[in-house]
C-alpha positions in Angstrom: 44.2 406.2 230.7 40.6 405.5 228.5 41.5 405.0 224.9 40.4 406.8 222.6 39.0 406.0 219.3 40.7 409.0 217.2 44.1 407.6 218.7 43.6 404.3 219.7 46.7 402.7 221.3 49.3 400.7 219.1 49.8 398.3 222.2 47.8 396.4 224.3 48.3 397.4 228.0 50.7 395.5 229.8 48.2 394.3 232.4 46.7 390.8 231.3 43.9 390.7 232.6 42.9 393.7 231.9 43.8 392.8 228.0 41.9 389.9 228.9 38.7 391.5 229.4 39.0 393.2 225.9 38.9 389.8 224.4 35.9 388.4 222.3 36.8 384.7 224.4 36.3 387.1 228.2 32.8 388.9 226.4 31.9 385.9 224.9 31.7 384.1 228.2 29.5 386.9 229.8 32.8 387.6 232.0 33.3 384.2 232.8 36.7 383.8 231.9 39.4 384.0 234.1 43.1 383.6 234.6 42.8 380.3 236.1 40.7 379.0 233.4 44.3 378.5 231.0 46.9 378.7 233.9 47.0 376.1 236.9 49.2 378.0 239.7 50.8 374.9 240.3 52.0 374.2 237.0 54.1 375.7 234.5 54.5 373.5 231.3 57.0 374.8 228.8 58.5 373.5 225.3 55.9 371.3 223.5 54.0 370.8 226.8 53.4 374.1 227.1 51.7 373.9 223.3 50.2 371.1 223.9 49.0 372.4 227.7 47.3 376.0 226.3 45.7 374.0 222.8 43.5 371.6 225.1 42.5 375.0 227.2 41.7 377.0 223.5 39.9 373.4 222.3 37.5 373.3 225.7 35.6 375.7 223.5 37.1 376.2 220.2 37.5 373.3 217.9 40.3 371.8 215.4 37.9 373.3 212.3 37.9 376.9 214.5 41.0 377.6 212.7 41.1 378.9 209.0 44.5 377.8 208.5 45.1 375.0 206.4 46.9 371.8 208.7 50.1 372.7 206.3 50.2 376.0 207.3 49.5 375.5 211.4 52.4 372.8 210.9 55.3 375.2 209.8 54.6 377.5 213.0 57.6 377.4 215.6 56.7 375.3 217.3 53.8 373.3 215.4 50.5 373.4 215.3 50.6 376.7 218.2 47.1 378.5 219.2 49.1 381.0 221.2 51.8 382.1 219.0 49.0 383.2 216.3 46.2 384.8 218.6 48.0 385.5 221.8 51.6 387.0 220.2 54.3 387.7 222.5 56.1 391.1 221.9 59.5 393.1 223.9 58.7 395.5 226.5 60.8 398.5 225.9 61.3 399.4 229.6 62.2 396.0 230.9 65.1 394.5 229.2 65.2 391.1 228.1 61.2 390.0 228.9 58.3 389.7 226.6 54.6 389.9 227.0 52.0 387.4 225.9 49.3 389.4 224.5 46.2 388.5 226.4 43.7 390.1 224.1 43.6 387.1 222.2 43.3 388.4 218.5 41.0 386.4 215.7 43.7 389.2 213.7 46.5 390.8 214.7 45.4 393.8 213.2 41.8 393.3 215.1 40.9 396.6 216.3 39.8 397.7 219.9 35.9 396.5 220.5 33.3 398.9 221.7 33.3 398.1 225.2 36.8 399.1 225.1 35.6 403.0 225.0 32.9 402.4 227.8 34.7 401.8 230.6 34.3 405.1 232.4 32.2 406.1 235.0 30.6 409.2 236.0 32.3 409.9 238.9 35.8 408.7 237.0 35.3 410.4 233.6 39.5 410.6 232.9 40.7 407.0 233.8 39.8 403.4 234.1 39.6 401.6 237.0 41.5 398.4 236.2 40.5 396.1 239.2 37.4 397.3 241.3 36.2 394.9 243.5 33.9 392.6 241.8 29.9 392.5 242.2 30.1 396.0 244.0 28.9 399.4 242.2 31.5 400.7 240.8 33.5 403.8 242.7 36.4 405.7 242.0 39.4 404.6 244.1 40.5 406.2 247.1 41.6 410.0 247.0 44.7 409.2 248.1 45.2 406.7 245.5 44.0 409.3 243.0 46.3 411.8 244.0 49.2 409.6 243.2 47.3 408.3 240.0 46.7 412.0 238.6 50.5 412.9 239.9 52.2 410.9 238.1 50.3 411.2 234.8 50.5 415.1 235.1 54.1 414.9 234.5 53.8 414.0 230.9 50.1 414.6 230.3 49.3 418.2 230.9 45.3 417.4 230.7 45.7 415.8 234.2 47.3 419.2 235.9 44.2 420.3 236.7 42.3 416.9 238.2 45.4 416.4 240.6 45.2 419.9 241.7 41.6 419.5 242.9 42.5 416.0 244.5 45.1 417.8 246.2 43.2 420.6 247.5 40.2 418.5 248.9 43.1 416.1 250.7 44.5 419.5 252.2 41.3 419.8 254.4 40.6 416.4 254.5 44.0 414.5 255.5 46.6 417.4 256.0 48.9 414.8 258.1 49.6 412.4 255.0 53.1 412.2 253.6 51.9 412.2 250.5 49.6 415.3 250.9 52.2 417.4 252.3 54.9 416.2 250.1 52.6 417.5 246.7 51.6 420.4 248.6 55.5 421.3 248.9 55.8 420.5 245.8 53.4 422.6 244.7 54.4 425.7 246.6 58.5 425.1 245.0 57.0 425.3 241.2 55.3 428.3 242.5 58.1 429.8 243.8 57.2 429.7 247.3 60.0 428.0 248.8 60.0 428.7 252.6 56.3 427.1 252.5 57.8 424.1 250.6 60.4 423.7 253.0 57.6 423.4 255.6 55.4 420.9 253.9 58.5 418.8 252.6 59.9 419.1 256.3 56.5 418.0 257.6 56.1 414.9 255.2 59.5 413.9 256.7 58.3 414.1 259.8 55.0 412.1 259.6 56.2 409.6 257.1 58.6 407.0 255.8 61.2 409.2 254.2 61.6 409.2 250.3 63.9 410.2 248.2 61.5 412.9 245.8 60.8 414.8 249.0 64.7 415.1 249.7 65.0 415.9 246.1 62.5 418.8 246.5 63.6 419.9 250.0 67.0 420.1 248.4 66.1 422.1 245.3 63.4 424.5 247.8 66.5 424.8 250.4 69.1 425.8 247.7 66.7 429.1 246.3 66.8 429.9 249.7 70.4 430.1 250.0 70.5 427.2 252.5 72.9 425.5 250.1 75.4 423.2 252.7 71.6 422.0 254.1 70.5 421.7 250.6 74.1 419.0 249.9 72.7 417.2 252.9 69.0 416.5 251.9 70.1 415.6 248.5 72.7 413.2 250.0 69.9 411.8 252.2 67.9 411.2 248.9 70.3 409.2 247.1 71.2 407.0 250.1 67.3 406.4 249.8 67.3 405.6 246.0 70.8 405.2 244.6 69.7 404.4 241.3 68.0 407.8 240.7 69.6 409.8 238.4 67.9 412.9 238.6 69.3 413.5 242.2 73.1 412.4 241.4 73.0 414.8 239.0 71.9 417.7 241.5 74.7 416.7 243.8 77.4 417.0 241.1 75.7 420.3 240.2 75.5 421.7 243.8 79.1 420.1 244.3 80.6 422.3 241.4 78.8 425.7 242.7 80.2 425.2 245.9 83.1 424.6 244.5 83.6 421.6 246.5 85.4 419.7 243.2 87.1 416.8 244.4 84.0 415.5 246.2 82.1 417.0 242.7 84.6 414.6 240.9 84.0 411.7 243.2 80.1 412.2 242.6 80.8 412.5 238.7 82.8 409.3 238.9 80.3 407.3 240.7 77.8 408.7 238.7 79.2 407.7 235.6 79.4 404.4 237.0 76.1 403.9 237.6 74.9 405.4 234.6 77.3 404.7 231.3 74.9 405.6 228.9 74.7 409.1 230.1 77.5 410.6 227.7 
């Protein structure tokens, strides 16, 4: 998603190179600058080395009087005398437990804000997002539809501005690639929010058909089958789903639910069980 420069983002993205390529060090070079200018892929120092390893790579252009700390001060970092822990700052990431990210925008400041280029990176033909790795030296073109479809789907979930760009994706990919899972399975989708469920049922049945089955579209057959009254076919589907993604909570849920309203309570308390097995932090 572009930043923007009323709400700038409080975090760098967590793609590297990408971060990379916001840094004064990637401009600097006219682009020149790439991963395997600091990282040899057949070598991973660590401890002092590793210090000692990324200084030389800062020093092939930057020099010992670069830095406006005094020698003192670069001395009582931990550990000593560390380019990276000032400039290139590791910090958690919330949805991966126990890992850290190097920040790659290598920071003069660590309150530096964003450069210009950073709210440039659009094209006409892709006003709403950025295209993070486009094939070098070519002109630059929005990705696939297909890909865009995904993209916009996923966004519109939590950002209602993209509603709209995956609807008209999904309506050129109608004509254009009707047989596509993934066409057929956001056109069911489409016609359960609406409330047309029999036409769900027959796009969600026909994205089983053509492609490698996943656990959403058993999730949304499930839920389209159940508002039909179809509810045994509806405990199968969603059964289906979970043996497809048994870490998906949303579904496990459903199945308890559908479990309960048909009354069905021993197997519902089996499902609760498990679930709550799976999931402790759901009180």
């Amino acid at each position: 998603v572009p930043p923007s420069r009323k709400s700038p983002p409080q975090e760098d993205h967590l793609q590297q190179y990408y971060s990379m390529t916001l840094s004064k060090c990637y401009r600097a070079t006219g682009g020149r600058l790439r991963c395997i200018t600091c990282h040899d892929p057949h070598i991973e120092p660590s401890g002092r080395d590793a210090v000692t390893f990324y200084n030389s790579k800062c020093l092939t252009c930057h020099t010992k009087q670069s830095c406006s700390l005094s020698q003192a001060a670069r001395q009582n970092t931990n550990p000593s005398d560390n380019c990276i822990a000032c400039h290139m700052p590791k910090r958690a990431v919330r949805v991966i437990a126990h890992s850290s990210l190097t920040n790659h925008r290598i920071l003069a400041r660590t309150d530096e804000p964003l450069p210009d280029s950073a709210f440039q990176q659009t094209i006409p033909a892709l006003p709403d997002l950025i295209h993070l790795n486009p094939t070098p030296g070519k002109e630059a073109v929005p990705p696939p539809p297909l890909t865009l479809l995904a993209a916009y789907g996923e966004l519109s979930a939590y950002k209602p501005e993209y509603v709209g760009p995956y609807l008209k994706v999904l309506d050129r990919l109608s004509r254009t690639e009707p047989d596509d899972e993934l066409v057929q399975a956001a056109l069911g989708r489409k016609a359960l929010i609406g409330g047309k469920y029999q036409e769900a049922v027959n796009h969600l049945r026909h994205a089983l058909r053509i492609g490698p089955p996943q656990a959403t579209v058993y999730g949304d057959l499930a839920q389209a089958l159940d508002k039909l009254g179809q509810r045994q076919e509806a405990l199968v589907m969603l059964r289906k789903g979970i043996d497809q993604d048994a870490f998906n909570p949303l579904l496990q849920r459903a199945l308890v639910g559908l479990l309960i309203e048909l009354k069905q309570y021993s197997d519902a308390k089996v499902a609760l069980n498990h679930y709550l097995q799976v999931f402790p932090q759901d009180s």
